[in-house]
N, C-alpha and C positions, 0 to 999 in steps of 0.2 A: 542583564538580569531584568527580566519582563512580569513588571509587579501586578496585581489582579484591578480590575476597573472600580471607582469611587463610585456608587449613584448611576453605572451606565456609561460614564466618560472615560477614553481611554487613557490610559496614564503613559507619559516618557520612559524610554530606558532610562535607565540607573545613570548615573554619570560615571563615567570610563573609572574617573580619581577613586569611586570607592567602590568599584565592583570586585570580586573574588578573583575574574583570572587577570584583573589587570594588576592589583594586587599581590598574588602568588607571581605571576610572571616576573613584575620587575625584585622580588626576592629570589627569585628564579637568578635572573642577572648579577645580583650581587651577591650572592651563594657562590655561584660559580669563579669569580673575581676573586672571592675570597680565597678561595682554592688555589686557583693560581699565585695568586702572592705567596700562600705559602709556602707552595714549591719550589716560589723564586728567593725564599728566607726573607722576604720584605714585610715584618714579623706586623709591622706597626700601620701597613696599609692592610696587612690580612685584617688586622681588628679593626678598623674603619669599617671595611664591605661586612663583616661580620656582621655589627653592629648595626647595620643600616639594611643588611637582609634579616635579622630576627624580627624587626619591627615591624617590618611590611609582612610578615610570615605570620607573628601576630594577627595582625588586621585583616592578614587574608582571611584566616580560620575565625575571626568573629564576622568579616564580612556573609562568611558561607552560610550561616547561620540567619544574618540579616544586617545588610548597610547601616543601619540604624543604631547598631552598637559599637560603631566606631567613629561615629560623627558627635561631635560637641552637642550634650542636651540642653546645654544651655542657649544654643542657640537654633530658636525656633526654625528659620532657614531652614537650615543645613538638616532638620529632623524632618521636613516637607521632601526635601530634597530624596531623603535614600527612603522616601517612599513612595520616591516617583512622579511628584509633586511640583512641576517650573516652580522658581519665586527667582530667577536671575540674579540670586544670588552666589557668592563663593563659598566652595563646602569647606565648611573647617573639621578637620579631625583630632581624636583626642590625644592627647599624649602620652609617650612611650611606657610610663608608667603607672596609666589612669588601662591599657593596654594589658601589660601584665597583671595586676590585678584582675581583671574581668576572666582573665584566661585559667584561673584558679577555680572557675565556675562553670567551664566552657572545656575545657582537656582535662581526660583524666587522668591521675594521679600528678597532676600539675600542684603541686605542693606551693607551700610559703618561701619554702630554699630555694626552688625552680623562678619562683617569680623576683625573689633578690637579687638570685644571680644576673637575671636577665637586667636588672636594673642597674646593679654595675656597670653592664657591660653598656649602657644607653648614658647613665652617668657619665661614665669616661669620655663617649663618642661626643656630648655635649660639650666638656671641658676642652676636646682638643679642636674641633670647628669652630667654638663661639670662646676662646677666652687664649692667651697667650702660652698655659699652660700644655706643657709636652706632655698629655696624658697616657698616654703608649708608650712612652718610652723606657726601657727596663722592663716592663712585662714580658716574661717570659710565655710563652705558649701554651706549657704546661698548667701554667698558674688559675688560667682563665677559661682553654677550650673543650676540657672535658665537660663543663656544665654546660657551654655552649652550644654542643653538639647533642648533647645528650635531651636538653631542652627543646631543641629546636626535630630532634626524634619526636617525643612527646606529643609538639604540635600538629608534625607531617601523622602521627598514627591516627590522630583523631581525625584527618581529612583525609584517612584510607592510603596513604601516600609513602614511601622510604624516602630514606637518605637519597637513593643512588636517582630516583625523580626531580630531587628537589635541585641539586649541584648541577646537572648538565642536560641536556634533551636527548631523548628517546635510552636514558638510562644507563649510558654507554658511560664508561667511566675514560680517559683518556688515558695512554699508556704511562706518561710521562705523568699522570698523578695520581695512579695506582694506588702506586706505594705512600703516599702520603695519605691516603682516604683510606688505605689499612690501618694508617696509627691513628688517624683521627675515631674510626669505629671504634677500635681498641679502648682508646681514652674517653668517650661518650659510654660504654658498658660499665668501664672503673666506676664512672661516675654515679649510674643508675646503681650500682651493687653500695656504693656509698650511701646514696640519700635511704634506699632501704634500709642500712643499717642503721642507720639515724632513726627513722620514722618507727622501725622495730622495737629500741632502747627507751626511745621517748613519744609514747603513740600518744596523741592529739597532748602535747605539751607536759605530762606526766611521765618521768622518767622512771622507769620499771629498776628493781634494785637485781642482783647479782642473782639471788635467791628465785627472783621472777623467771629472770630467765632461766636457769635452768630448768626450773619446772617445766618450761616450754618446750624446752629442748627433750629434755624424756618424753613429755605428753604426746610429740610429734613422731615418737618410735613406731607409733600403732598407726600411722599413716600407711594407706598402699596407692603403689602409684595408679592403680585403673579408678579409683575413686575420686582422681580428677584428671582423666584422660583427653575431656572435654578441654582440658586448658592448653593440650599442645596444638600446634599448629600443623603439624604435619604427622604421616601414618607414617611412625620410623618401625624397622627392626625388630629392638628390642629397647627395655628400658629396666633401669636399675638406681640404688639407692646410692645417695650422697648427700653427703654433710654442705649445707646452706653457704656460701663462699659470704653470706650479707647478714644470717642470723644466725646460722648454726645449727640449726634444725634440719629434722630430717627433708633434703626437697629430692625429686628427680630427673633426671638425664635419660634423653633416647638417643638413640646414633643408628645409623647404618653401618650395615656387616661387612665389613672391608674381607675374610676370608676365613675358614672353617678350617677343623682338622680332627680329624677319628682319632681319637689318645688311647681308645679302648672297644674291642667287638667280643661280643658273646654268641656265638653264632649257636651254641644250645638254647641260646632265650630266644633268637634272632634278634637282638638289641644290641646297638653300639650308644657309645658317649664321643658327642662330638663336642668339643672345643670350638665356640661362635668370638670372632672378635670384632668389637663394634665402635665404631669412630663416633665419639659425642655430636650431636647434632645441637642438639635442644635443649633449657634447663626448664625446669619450673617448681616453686617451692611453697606449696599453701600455706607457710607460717607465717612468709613474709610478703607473699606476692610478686618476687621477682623473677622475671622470667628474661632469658637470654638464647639466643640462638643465631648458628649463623661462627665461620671461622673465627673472627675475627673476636665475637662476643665469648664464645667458648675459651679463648687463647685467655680474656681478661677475667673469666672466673676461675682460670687455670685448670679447667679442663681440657685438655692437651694429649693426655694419655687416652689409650685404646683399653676399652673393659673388656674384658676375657669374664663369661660364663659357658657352664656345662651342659649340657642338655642330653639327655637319651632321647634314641628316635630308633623305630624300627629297619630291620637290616634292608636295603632295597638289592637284591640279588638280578643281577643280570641274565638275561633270560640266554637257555643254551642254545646253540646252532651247530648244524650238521652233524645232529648224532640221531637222524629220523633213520 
């Protein structure tokens, strides 16, 4: 990273230690480490690399931003330093937790929940390298890697990036841990459809009573989906109403038309009703802002089933031959 001249003078590259893709790269490495352990069920070294790729994944995304917010302010150095600045001295970086914090400011919807979790899971990593305590052990997978995945989403979105970028190079998922990057997606979407409903019940620390909500829940009747059409990602099919899986509100679903069928022709109107059926692709719900997409995400809002709507359309008649 090639910082702009002082006065005229040209300034140093950044130092390797705090630049973005040296940063990203080696959570790059221990992402992928991670993954494999866990295929191998070596539950307790998966959360070691876990633990030790979110922090650098961290620092990457405040790196990108600027070296300078990951480096100790208190020492003048090291703030010379990630602005390009020789002083020969050694960069010190801040701590995994001084980290998540910042990052509540810096990714969005990077919540308070987002930033505990992650600090758990740094907690832990400290207890079982620096102290005798077996801090992994007995954690189960379930217990811990939905937020982790789910966070560590969070992060890669804000730096334009997915899952399937960050675990392996050039996006390619391995065959042989396919299947475990399924329930891992799976258990990071549970997780986002949770913190929304948290965040929904109790918006900025004010717990909405029984009453609230449903007021919200009717209020969101009169929603239509083209009014925020802007919010999906992709130009699907069709799209249709459904009940919020994180507040209960009305949100919506688009999918692709897996295949049609004529139930009904009027050929005195020339109009038939065709039968469209449509495989959920996408969710998105203005009450609560959660948005999901993708098999794996759909599977953990339980949208799973194929939506069947009606449609008339004019009769398209085949044109005659050999009756000139």
């Amino acid at each position: 990273m090639k910082q702009k001249p002082i006065g005229g003078a040209p300034l140093k590259e950044i130092t390797e230690a705090i630049s973005e893709e040296a940063l990203l790269g080696k959570s790059r490495l221990y992402a992928s480490r991670a993954l494999v352990a866990k295929a191998a069920k070596e539950s307790e070294i998966y959360q070691i690399w876990a633990a030790l790729a979110l922090e650098l994944l961290g620092k990457a995304q405040l790196a990108s931003i600027h070296p300078c917010l990951i480096v100790e302010p208190d020492n003048p150095n090291s703030l010379l330093e990630a602005c390009g600045i020789e002083t020969d001295t050694k960069v010190k970086t801040i701590s995994a937790g001084v980290v998540f914090a910042r990052l509540k400011h810096t990714v969005p919807k990077f919540s308070t929940p987002n930033a505990e979790a992650c600090l758990r899971i740094s907690l832990r990593r400290n207890a079982e390298l620096h102290s005798g305590q077996a801090a992994f052990a007995g954690m189960a997978d379930k217990d811990w890697e939905g937020e982790f995945w789910n966070t560590a989403q969070l992060i890669l979105a804000s730096m334009d990036l997915e899952l399937e970028d960050w675990v392996v190079s050039n996006s390619q998922i391995p065959a042989t841990l396919a299947r475990d990057f399924e329930i891992i997606k799976v258990e990071a979407a549970k997780q986002r459809i949770a913190n929304a409903r948290a965040a929904f019940e109790k918006p900025e620390g004010k717990k909405r009573t029984k009453k609230d909500i449903e007021a919200l829940i009717i209020q969101s009747q009169a929603s239509r989906w083209h009014s925020h059409h802007k919010a999906f990602r992709y130009s699907l099919d069709g799209y249709w109403d459904t009940p919020c899986p994180a507040c209960g509100c009305k949100g919506f679903c688009g999918g692709d038309r897996v295949h049609e069928e004529v139930v009904d022709s009027d050929y005195g109107s020339g109009y038939e009703t065709v039968a469209r059926y449509l495989s959920p692709v996408e969710f998105y719900c203005p009450a609560c802002e959660l948005r999901l997409d993708g098999a794996e995400e759909m599977q953990a809002g339980e949208f799973t089933e194929e939506y069947v709507e009606e449609v008339e359309r004019e009769i398209e008649y085949e044109p005659d031959y050999g009756n000139d």
